[in-house]
LUMPADREN-823596 format. One line per 8 residues: their letters; for each residue y, x, z of N, C-alpha, C. Coordinates in pm, 1 decimal. Each point is the difference from the previous one (the first is absolute). Layout:
residues N
a	Y:X:Z:Y:X:Z:Y:X:Z | ... .
//
This chain:
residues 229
xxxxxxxx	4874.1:-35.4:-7890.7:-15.8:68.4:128.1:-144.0:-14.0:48.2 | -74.3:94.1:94.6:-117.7:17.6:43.6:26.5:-10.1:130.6 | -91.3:-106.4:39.2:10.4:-31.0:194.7:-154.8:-3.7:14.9 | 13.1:68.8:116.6:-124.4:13.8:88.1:12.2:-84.4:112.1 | -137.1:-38.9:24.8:10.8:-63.5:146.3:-132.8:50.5:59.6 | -1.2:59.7:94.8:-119.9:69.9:72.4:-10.5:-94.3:115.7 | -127.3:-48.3:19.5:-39.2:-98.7:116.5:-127.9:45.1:46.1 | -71.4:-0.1:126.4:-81.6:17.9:91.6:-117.2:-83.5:-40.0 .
xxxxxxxx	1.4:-90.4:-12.4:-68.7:-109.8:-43.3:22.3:-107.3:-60.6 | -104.4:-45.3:-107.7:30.9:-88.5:-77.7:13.0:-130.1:78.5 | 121.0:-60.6:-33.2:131.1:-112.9:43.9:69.7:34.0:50.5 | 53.3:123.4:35.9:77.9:21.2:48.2:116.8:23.3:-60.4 | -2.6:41.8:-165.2:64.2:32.6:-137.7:92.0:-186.8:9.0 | -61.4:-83.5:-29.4:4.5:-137.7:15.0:63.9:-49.1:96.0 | -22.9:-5.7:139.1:29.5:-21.5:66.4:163.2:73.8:66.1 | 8.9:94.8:-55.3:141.1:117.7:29.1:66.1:-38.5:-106.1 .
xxxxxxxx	7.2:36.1:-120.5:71.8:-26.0:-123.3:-39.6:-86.7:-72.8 | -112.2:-88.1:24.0:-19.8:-33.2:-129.2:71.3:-124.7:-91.3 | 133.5:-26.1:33.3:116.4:-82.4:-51.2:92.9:96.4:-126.0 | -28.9:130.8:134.5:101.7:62.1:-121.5:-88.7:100.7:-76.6 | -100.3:51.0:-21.2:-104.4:51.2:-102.2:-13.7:-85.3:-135.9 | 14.5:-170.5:83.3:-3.5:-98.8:-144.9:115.4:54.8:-92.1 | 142.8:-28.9:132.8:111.9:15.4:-92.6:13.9:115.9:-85.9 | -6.7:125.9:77.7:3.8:128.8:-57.9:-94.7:6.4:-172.8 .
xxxxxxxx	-111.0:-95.5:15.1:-112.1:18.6:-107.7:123.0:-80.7:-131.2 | 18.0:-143.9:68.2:107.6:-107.9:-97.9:103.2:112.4:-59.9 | 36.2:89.6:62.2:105.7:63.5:-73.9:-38.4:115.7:-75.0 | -139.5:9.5:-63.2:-56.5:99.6:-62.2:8.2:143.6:58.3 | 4.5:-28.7:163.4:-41.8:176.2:58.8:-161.9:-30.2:1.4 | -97.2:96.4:-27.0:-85.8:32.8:47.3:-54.3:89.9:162.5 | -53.3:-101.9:54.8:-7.2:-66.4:105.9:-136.7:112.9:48.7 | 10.0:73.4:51.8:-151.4:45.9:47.3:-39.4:13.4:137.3 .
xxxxxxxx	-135.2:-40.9:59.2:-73.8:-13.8:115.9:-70.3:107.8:36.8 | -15.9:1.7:77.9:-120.3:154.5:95.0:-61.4:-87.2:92.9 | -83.7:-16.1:23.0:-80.2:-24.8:128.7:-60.0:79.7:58.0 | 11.8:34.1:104.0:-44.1:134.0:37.4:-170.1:-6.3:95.8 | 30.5:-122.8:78.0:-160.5:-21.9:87.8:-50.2:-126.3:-69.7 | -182.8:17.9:34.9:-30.7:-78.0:-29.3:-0.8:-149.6:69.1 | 69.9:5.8:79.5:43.6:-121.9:26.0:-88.6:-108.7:77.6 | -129.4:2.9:23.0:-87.7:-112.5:66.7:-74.8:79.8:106.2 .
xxxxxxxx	-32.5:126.8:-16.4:-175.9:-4.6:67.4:21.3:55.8:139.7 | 123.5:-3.0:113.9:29.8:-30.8:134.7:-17.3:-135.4:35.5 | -28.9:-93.5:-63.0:-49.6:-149.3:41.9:-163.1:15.3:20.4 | -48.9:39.8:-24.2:-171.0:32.4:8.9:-1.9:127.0:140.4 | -139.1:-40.4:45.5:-53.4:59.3:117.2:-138.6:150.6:-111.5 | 9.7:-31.1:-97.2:-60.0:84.6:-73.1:104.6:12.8:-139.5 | 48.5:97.9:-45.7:110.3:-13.2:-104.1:-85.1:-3.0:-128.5 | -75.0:142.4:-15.2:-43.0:16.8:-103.8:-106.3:-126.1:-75.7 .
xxxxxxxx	-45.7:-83.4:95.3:-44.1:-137.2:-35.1:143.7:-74.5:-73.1 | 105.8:-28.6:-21.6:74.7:-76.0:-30.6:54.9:123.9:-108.8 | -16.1:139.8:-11.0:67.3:39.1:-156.4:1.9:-62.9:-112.1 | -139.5:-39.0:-51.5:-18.2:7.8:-130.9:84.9:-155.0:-25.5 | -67.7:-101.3:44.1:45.6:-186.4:-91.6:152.7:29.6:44.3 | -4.8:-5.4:206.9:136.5:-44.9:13.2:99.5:70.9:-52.2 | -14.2:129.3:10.7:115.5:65.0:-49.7:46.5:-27.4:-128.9 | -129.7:13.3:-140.5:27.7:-40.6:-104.1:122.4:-121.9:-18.2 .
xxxxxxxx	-98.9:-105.4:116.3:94.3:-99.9:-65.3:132.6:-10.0:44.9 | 50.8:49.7:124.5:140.0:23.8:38.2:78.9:102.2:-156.4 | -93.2:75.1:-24.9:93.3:67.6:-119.6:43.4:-52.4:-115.1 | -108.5:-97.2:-20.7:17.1:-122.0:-76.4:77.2:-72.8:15.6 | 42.4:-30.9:80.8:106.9:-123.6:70.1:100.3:123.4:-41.6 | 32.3:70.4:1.9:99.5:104.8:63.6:54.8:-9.4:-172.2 | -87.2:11.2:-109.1:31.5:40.7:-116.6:53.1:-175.1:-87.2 | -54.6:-98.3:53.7:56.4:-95.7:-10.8:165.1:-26.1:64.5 .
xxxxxxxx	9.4:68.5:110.0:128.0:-85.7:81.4:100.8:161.8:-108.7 | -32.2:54.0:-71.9:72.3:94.8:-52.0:48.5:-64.2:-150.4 | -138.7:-62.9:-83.3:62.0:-84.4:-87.3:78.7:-78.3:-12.9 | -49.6:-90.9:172.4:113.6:-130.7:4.3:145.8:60.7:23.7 | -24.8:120.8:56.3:177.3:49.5:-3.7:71.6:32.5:-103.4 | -82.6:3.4:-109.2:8.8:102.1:-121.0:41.8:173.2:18.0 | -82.3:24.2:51.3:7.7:152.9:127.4:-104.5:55.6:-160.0 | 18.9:137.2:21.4:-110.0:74.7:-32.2:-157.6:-15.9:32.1 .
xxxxxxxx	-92.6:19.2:-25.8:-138.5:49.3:40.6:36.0:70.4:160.8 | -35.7:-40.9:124.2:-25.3:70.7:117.3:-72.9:152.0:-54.4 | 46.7:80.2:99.4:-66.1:151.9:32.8:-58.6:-27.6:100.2 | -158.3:-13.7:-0.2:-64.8:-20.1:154.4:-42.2:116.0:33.0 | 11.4:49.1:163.4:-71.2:97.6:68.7:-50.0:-37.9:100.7 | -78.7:98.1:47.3:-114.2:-72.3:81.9:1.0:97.5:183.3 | 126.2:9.5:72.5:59.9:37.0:131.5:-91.8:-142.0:41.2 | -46.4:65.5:150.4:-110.9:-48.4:107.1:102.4:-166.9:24.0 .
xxxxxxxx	-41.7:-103.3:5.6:92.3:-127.2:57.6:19.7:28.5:130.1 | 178.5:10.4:49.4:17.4:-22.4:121.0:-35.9:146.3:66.1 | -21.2:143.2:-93.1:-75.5:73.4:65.1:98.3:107.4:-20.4 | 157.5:-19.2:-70.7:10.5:114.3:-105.1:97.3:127.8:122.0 | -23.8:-52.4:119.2:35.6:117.1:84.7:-107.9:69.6:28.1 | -119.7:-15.7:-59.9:-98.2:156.4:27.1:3.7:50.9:-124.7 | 49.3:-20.1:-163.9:26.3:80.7:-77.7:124.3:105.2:38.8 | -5.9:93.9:-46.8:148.0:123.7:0.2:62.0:-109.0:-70.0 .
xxxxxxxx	167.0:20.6:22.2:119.8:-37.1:-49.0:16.9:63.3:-115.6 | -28.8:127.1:38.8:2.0:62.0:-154.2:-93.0:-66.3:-142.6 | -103.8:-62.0:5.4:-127.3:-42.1:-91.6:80.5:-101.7:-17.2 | 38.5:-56.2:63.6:59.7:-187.8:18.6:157.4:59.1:-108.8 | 50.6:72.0:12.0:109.8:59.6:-73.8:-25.1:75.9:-119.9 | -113.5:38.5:-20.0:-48.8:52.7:-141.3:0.9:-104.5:-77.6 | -81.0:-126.7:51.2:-64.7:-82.0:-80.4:138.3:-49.5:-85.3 | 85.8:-24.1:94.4:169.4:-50.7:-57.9:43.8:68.3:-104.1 .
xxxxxxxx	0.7:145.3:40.5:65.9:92.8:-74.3:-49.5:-18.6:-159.6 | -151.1:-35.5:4.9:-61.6:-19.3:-121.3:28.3:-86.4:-91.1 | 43.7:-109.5:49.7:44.3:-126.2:-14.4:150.7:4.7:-123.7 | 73.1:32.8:107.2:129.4:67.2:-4.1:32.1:57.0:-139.0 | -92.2:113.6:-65.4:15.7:61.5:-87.6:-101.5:-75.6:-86.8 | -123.7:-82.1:32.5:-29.8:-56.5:-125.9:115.8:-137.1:-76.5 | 74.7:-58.9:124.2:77.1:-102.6:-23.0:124.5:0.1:-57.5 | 85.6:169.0:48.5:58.3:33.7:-16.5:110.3:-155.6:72.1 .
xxxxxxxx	36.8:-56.2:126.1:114.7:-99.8:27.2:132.1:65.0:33.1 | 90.2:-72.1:6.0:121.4:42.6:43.7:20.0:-82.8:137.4 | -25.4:-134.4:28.6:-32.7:-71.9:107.1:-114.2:-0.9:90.8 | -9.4:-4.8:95.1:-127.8:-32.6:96.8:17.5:-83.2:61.1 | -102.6:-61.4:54.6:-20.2:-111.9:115.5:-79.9:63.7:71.7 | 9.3:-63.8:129.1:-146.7:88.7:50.4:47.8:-102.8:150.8 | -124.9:54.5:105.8:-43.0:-140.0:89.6:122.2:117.7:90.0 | 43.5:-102.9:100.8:88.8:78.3:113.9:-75.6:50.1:108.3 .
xxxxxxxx	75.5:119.9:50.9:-18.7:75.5:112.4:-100.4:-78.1:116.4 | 87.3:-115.1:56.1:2.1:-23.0:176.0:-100.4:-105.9:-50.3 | -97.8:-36.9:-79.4:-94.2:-96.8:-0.6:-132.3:8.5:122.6 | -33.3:-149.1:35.3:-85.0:8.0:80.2:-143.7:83.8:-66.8 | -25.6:-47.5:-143.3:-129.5:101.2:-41.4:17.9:138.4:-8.2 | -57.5:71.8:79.3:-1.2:160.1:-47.0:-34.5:20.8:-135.3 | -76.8:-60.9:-74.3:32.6:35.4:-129.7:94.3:-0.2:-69.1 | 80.6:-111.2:37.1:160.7:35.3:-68.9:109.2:100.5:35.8 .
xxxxxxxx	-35.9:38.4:173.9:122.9:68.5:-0.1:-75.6:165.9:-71.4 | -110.1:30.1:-32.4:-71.8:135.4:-73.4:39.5:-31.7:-143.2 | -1.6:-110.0:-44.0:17.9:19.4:-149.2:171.5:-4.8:-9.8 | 112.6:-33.2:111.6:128.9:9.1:-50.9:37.9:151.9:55.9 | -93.0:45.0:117.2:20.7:161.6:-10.1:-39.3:80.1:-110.3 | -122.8:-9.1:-35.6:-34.1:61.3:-137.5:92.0:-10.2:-91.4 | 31.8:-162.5:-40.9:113.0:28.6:-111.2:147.7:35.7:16.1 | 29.2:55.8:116.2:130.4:85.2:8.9:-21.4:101.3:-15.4 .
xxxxxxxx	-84.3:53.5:9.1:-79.6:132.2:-16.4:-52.6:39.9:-120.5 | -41.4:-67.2:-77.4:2.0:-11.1:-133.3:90.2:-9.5:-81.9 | 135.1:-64.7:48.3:107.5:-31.7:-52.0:115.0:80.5:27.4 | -33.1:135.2:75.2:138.4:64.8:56.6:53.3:83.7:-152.5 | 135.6:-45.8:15.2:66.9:-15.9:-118.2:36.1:212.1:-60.7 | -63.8:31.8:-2.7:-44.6:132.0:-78.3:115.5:5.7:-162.5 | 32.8:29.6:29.9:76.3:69.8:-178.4:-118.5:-32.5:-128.5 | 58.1:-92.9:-65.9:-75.7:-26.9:-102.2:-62.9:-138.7:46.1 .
xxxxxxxx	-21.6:-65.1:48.6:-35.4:-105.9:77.7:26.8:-115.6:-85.1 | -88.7:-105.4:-41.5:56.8:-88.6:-96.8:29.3:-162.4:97.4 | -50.1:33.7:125.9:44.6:-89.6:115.2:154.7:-59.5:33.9 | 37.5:-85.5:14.9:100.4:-12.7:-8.0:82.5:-99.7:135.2 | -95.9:-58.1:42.2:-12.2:-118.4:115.9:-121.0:-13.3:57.2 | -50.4:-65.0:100.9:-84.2:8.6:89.4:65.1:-142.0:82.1 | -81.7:-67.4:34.2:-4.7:-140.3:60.6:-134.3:7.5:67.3 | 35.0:-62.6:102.4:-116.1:-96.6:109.8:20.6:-136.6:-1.8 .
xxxxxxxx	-125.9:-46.0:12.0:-20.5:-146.5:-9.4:-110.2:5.8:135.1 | 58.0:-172.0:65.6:-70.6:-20.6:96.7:-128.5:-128.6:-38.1 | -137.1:-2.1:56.4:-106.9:-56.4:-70.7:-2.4:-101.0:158.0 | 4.4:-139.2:-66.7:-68.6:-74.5:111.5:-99.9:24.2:89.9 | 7.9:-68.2:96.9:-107.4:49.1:136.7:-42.4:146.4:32.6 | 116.0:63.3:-63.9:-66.5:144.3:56.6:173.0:63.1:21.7 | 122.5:-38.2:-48.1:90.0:68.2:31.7:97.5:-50.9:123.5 | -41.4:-162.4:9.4:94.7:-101.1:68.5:-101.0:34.2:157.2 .
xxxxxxxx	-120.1:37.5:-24.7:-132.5:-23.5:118.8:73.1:150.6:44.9 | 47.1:73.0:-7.3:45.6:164.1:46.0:95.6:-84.0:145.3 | 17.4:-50.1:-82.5:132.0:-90.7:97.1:125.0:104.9:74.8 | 15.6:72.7:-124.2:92.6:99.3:-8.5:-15.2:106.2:134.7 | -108.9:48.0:21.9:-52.0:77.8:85.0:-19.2:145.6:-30.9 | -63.5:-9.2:-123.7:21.1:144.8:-34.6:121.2:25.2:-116.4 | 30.7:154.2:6.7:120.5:51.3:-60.7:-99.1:77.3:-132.2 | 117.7:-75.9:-86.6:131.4:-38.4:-45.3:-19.2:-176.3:-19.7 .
xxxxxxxx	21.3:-77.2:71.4:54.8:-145.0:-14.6:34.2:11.9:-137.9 | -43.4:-140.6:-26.0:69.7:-30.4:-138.5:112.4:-62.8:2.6 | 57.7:75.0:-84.8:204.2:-59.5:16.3:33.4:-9.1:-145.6 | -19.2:-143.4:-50.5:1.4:14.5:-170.7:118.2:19.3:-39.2 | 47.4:29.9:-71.5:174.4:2.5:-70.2:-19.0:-17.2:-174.1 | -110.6:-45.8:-42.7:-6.1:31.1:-111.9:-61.4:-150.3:-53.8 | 41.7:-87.0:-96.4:-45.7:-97.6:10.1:-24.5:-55.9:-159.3 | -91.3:-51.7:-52.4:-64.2:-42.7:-124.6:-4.3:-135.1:-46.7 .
xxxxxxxx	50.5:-71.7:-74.9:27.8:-159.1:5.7:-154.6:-13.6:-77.9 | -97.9:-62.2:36.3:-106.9:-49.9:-7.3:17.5:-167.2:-66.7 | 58.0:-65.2:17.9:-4.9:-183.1:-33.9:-16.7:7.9:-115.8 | -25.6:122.3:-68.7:-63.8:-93.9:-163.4:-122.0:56.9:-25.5 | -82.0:88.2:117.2:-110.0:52.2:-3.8:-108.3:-20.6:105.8 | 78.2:-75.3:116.0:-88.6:-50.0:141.3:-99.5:-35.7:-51.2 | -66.3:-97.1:-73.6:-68.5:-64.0:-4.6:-151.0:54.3:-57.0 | 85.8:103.3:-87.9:-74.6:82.4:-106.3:-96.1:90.1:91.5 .
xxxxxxxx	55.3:30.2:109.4:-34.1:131.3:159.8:-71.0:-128.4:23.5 | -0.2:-152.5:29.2:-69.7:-48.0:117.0:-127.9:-13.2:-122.6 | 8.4:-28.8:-132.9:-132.0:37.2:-43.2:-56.2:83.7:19.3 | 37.7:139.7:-68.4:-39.4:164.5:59.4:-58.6:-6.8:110.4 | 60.9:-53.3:112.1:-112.6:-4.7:136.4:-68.9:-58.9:22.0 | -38.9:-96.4:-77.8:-102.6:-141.9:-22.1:-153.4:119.0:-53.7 | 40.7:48.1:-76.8:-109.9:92.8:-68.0:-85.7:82.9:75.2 | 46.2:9.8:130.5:-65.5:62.9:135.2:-64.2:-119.3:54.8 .
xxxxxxxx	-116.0:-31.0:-39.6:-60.9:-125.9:84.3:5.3:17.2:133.1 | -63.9:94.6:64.6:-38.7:42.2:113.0:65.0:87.4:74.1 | 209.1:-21.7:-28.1:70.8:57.3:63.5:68.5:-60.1:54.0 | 46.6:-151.7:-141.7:94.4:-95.6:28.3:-92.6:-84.9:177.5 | 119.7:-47.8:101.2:-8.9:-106.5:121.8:57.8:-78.6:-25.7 | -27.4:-95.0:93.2:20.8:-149.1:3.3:170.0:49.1:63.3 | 110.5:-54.3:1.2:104.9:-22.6:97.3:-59.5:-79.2:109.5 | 62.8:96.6:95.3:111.7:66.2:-0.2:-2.8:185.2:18.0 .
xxxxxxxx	-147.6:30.7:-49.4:30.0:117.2:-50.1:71.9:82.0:-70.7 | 52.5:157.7:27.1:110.8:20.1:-95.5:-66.2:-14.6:-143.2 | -98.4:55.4:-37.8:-70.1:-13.6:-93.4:-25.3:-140.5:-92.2 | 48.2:-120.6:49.1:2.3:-86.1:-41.7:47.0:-55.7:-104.2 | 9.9:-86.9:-133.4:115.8:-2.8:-94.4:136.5:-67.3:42.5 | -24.8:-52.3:117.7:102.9:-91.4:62.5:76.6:93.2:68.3 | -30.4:124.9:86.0:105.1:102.2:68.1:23.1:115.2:-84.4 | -47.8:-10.8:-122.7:84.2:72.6:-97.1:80.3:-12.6:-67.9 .
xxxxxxxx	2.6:-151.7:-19.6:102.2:-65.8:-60.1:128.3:30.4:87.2 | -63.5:-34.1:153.0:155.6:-18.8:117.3:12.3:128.5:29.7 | -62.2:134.9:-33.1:48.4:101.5:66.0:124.4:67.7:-149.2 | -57.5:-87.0:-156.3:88.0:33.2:-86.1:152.1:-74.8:25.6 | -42.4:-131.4:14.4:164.3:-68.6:39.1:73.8:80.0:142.5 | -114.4:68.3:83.2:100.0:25.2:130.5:102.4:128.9:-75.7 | -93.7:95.3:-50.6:62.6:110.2:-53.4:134.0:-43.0:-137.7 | -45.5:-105.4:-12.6:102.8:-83.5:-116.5:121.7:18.0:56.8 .
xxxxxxxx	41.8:-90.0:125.6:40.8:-58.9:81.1:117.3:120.5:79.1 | -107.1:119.6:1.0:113.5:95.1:79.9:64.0:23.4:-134.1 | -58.3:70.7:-133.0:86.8:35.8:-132.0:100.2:-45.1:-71.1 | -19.4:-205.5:24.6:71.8:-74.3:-46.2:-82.6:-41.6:-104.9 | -116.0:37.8:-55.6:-48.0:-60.7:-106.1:-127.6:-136.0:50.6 | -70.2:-47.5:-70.2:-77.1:-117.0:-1.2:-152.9:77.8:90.6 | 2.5:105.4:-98.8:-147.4:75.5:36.4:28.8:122.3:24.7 | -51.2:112.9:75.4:13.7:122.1:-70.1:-163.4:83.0:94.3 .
xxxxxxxx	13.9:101.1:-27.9:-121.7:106.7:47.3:74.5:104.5:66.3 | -13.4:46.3:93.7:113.2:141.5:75.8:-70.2:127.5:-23.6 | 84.5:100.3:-1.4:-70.3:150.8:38.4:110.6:90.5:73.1 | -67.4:98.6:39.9:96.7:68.6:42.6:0.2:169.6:-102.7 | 132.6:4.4:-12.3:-1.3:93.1:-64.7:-10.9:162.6:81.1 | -91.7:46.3:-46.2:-28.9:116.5:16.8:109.3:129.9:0.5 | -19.7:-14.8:-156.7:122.8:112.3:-46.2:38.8:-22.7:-165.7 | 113.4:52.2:-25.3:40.3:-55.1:-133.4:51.7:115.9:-105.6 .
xxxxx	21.5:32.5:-65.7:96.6:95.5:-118.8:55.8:-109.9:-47.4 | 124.7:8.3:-13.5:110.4:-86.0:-61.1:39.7:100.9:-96.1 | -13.3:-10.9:-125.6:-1.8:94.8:-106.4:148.5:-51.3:-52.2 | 106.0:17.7:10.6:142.0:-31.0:-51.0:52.9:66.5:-153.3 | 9.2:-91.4:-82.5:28.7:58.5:-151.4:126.6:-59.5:-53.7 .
//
């Protein structure tokens, strides 16, 4: 099987799934990434000063925390950081569409709706939009995943709230994700940030905890084809 996971910015792939990208990889699906922004240069008071090293090396990090998952090679693109509501929806939905047919998945991941970053809730509009299920369509499911400090910080304010029903047993891959996010020098915080390796651990046992399992990762499901044979 072919899974996509389209993310806004690099850690956010990691930080949303990246328990079950390991698992999905352990079971010989090929696992594929999109990154769609470049991810750093809204931290600078001059951006184009911080393109060339910082960005590089976030992509770098980005292509490491993909090995440690045993993920594919990342697809990097380069959407403004933090900016991607002055691109058209439509451009932000091409780029997918491209994706889509070079990857050819039957699964998606992708960041949820009601997130506090506007970049996430543009890249989970784009990919419904990219993903509207057309005749011939090799799509098959569609999932949202919620990314620390940016979906819990909404503080369920904007619509669509995340309401997971969909749940991933992670405890034989947690650890494998708290490396993966280790590989982001300059993303990982100290706790009690969500970003921390310590509230990723507890936000995997909380989600454990509602499923019944040890660990797990949540999403909410989008939409599904239940193909009955």
């Amino acid at each position: 099987m072919n899974v996509l996971v389209v993310a806004a910015h690099p850690d956010d792939e990691v930080l949303g799934c990246g328990g079950t990208i390991a698992r999905l990889s352990k079971a010989g699906h090929k696992v594929h990434i999109a990154i769609l922004g470049e991810g750093i240069t809204s931290r600078y008071e001059q951006p184009e000063r911080a393109e060339q090293e910082s960005v590089r090396t976030l992509h770098e990090q980005c292509a490491r925390a993909a090995e440690a998952l045993g993920a594919q090679p990342p697809l990097m693109f380069s959407l403004p950081d933090n900016r991607f509501d002055t691109v058209p929806l439509l451009e932000i939905a091409k780029i997918i569409e491209g994706v889509i047919e070079q990857v050819n998945p039957q699964v998606i991941y992708t960041q949820h709706g009601g997130d506090l970053n506007i970049d996430h809730v543009m890249v989970y509009r784009a990919t419904l939009t990219a993903t509207r299920p057309l005749p011939g369509s090799q799509v098959r499911s569609v999932y949202a995943f919620e990314v620390a400090s940016s979906s819990e910080w909404a503080f369920q304010q904007f619509s669509p709230a995340f309401h997971p029903n969909v749940f991933v047993d992670v405890s034989a891959t947690l650890e494998q994700k708290i490396r993966a996010i280790e590989c982001y020098e300059n993303e990982v915080r100290a706790f009690p940030h969500p970003r921390s390796p310590e509230a990723l651990r507890v936000i995997a046992q909380r989600w454990g905890s509602v499923a019944g399992l040890p660990a797990a990762e949540a999403f909410q499901l989008v939409r599904s084809i239940n193909l009955i044979s």
